[in-house]
C-alpha positions as CSV (number, residue, x, y, z in Angstrom):
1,X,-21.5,-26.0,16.0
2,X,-21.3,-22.4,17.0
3,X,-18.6,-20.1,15.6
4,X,-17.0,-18.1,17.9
5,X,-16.7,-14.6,15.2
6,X,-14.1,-13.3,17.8
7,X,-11.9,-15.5,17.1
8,X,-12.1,-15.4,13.9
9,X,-10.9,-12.2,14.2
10,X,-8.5,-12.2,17.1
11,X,-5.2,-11.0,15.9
12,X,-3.7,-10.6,19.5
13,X,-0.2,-11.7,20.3
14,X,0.7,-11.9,16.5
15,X,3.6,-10.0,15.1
16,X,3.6,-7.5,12.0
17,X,5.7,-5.8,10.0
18,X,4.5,-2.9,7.9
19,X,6.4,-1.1,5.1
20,X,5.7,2.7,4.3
21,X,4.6,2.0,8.0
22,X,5.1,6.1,9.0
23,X,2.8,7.4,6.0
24,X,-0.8,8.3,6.4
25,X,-2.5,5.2,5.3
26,X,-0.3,2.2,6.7
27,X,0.4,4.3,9.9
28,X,-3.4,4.1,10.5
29,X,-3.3,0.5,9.9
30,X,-0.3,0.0,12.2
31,X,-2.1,1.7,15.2
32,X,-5.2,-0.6,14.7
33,X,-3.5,-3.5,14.8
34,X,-1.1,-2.6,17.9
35,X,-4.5,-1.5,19.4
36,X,-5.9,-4.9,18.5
37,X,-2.6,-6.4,20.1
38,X,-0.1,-7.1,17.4
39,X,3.5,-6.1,17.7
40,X,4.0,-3.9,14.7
41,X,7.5,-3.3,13.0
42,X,7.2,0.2,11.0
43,X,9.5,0.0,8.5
44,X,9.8,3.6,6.6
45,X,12.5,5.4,4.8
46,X,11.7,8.4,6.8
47,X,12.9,7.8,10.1
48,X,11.5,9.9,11.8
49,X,7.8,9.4,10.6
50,X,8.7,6.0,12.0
51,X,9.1,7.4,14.9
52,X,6.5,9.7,15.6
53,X,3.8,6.1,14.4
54,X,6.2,4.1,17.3
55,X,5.4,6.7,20.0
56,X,2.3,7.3,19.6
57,X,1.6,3.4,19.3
58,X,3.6,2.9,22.5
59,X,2.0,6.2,24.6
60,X,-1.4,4.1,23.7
61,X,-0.1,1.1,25.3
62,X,0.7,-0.8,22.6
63,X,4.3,-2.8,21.4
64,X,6.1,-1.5,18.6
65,X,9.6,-0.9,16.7
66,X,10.3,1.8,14.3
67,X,12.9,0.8,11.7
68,X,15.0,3.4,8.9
69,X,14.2,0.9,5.9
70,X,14.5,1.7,2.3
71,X,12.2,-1.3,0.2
72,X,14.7,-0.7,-3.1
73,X,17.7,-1.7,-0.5
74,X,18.0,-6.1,-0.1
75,X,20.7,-5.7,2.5
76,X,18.6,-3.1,4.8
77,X,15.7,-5.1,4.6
78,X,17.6,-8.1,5.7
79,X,18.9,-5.9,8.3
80,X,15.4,-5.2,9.3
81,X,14.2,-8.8,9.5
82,X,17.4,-9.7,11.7
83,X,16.1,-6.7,13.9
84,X,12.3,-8.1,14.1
85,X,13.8,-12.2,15.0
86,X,15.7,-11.0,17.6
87,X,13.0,-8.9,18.9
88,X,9.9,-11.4,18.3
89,X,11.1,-14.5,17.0
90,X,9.7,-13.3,13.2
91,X,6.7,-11.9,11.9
92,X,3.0,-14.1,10.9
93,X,1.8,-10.7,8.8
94,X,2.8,-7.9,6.2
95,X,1.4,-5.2,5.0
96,X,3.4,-4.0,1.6
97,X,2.5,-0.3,1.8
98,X,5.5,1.3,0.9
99,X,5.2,3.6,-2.4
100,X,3.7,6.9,-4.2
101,X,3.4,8.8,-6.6
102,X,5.7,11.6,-8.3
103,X,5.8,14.1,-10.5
104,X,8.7,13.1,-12.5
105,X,6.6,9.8,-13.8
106,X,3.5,11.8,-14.6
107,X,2.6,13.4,-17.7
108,X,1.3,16.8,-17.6
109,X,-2.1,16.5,-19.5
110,X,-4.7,13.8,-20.1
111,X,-4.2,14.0,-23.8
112,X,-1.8,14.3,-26.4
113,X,-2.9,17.3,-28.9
114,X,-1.5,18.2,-31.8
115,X,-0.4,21.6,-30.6
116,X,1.7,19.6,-27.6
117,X,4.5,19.1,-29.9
118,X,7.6,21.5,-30.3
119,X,6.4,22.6,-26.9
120,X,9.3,21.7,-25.1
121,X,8.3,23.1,-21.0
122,X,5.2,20.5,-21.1
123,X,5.8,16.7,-19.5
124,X,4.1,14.4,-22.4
125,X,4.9,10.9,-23.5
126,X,7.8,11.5,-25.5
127,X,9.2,13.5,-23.2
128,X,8.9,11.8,-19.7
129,X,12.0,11.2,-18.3
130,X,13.1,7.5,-18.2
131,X,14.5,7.8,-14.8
132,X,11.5,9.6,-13.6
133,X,9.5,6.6,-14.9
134,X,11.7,3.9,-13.6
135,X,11.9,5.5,-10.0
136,X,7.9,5.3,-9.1
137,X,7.9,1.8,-11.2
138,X,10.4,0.8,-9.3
139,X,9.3,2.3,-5.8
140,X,5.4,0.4,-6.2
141,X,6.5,-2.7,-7.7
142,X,10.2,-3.7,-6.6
143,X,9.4,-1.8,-3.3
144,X,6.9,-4.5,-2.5
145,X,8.8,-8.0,-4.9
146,X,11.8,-7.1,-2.5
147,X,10.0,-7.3,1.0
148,X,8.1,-10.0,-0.4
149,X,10.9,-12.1,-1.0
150,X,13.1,-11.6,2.5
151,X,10.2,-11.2,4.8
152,X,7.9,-14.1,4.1
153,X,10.4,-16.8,4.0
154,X,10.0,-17.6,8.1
155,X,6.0,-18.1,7.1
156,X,6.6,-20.0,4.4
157,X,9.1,-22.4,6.6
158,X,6.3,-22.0,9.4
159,X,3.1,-22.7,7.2
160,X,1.0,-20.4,8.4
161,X,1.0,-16.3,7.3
162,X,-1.1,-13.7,5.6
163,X,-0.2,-10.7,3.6
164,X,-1.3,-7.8,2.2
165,X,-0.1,-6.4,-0.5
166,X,-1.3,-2.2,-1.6
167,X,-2.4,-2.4,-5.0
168,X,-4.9,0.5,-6.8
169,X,-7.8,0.8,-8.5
170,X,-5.7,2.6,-11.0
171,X,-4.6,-1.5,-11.6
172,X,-8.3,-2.3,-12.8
173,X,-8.2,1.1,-15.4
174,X,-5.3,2.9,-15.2
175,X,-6.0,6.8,-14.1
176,X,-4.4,9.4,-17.0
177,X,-1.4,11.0,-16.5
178,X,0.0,8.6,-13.9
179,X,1.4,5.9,-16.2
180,X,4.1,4.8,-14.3
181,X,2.1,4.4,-11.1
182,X,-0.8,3.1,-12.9
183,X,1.3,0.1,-14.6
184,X,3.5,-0.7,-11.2
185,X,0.1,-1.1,-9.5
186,X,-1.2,-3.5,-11.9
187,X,2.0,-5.3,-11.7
188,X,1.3,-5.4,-8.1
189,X,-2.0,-7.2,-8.6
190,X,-1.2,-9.5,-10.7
191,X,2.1,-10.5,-8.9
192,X,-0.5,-10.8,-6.0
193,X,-2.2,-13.3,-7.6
194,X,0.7,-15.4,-9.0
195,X,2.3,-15.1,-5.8
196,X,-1.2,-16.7,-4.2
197,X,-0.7,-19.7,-6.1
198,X,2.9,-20.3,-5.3
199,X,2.3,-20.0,-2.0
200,X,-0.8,-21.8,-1.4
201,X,0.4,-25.0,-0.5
202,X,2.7,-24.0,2.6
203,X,-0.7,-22.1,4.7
204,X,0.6,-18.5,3.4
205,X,-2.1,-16.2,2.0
206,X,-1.4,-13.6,-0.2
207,X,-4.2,-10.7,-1.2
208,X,-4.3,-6.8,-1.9
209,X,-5.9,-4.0,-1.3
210,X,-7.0,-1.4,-4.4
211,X,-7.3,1.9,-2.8
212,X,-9.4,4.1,-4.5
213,X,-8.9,8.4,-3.8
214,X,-7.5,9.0,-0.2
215,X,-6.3,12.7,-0.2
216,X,-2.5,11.8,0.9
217,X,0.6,14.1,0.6
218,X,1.2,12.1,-2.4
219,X,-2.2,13.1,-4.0
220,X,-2.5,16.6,-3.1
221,X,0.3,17.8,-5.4
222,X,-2.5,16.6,-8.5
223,X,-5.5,17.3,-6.8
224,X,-5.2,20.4,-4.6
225,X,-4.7,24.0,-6.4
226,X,-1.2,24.8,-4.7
227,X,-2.5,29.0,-5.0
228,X,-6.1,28.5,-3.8
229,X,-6.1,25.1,-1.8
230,X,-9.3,24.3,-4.2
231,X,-9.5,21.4,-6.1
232,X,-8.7,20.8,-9.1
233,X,-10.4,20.2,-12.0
234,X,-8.8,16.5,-11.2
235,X,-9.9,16.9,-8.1
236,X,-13.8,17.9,-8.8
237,X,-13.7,14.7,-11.6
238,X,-13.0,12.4,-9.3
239,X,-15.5,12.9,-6.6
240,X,-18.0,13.3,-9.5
241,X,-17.1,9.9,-10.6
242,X,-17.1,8.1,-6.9
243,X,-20.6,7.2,-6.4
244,X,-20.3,7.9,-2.9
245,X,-19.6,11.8,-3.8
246,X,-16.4,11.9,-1.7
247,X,-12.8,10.9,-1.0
248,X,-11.8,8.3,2.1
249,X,-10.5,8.0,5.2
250,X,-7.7,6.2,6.0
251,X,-9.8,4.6,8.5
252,X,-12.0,3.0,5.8
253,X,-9.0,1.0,5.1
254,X,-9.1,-1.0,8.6
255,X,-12.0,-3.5,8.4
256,X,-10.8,-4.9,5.1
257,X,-7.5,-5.0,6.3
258,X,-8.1,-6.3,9.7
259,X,-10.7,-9.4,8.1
260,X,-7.5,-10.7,5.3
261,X,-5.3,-10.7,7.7
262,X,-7.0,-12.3,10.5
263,X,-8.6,-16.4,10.2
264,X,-11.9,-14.7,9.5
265,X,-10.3,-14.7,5.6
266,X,-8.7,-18.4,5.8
267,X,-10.2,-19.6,2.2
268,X,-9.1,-16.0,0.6
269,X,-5.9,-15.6,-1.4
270,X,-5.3,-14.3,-4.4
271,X,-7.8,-11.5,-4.6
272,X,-7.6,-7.9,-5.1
273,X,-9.7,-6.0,-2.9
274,X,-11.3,-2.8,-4.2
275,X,-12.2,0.4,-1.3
276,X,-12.7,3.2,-3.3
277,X,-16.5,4.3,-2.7
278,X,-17.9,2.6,-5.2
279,X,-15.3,4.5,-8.0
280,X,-14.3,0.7,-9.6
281,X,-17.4,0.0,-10.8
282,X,-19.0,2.6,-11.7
283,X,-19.8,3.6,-15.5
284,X,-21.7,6.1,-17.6
């Protein structure tokens, strides 16, 4: 019997929703799908990044609906999903994008030296701020539980849905200084995974993607020298350790994207994809 690989693929007249939908990475995805025919909900804090995704979505021809959504916030999510069933009837995919880095949960230096102590202006361990902690925990991990559990249920009662979830490669070996955002991203994978399980018996799929360096607002503030616009030292180890030599594209993201959510992925769930040059696996 011959396949027909378009198919497999075709993702037309499906409907999306997309959280952290206005920021670099997921606002790339969003375009790609409305250009592959999917009616995209762009659910961001930021209205008006939203908004600028929505119009330049709709100027290309495509269908979409920018929505003001905080992901730490059940009752505007609810709000959100009302919004999408009266609009499309639900959604058949999700793309849990929504999150970030921040200063407050980082520590200042790789290491903890012995001089480090008594010195009271430098971020380390025993001096990171709970709250700064708990807010990018919180943001990665609850920001994609919470969407999880009041967007999917009208797959689950339909059988049939795939979602994917933004992990990090920082899940697999957690980057330094970036504890907070290193464990939520973890958490994220392995919630993928159980949430695979629990799900596989009513036809909804449930994988990730792992990121590796994408030079985001979010990254800059660790990797770009704020006086010279040079790299960092951070910066420079990075792209030494990427065995491609470089950082990606948002557009790198797509065809990984486009295959788990589409039938071309129908026996995957449960897996956490890695697209990160190569950075994953490689050793010295």
């Amino acid at each position: 019997m011959k396949t027909d690989i378009g198919r497999l693929f075709d993702l037309s007249g499906k409907r999306a929703a997309i959280t952290g939908g206005g920021g670099e990475l997921c606002g790339t995805m969003a375009e790609a799908l409305s250009a592959l025919g999917v009616k995209v909900a762009i659910l961001d804090i930021d209205p008006k990044a939203a908004q600028l995704r929505q119009d330049a979505i709709v100027a290309a021809g495509g269908i979409a609906r920018a929505m003001s959504c905080n992901v730490l916030d059940e009752a505007e999510l609810e709000g959100c999903y009302s919004q999408i069933c009266e609009l499309w009837g639900g959604i058949d995919l999700l793309i849990n994008g929504a999150g970030g880095n921040s200063r407050a949960g980082s520590t200042d230096r790789e290491f903890l030296e012995p001089e480090d102590f008594g010195n009271d202006g430098l971020q380390g361990f025993f001096n990171l701020p709970f709250a700064g902690f708990k807010q990018t925990f919180d943001l990665n991990f609850f920001g994609t539980f919470l969407p999880l559990k009041i967007l999917t249920r009208g797959m689950a009662e339909r059988h049939s849905g795939s979602i994917v979830n933004v992990s990090s490669m920082s899940a697999f070996t957690p980057l330094t200084k970036v504890g907070a955002y290193s464990a939520a991203k973890a958490a994220v994978a392995n919630f993928t995974q159980w949430l695979a399980v629990h799900f596989s018996h009513v036809g909804v799929r449930v994988n990730a993607i792992a990121p590796g360096f994408f030079m985001t607002e979010q990254l800059r503030f660790l990797h770009i020298d704020e006086k010279t616009g040079e790299y960092t030292p951070r910066a420079k180890k990075v792209v030494a350790h990427t065995p491609m030599g470089r950082y990606g594209d948002p557009e790198e993201l797509l065809g990984t994207v486009i295959w788990l959510l589409s039938d071309a992925s129908r026996f995957v769930t449960g897996n956490v994809v890695p697209i990160d040059g190569g950075y994953s696996s490689y050793t010295v």
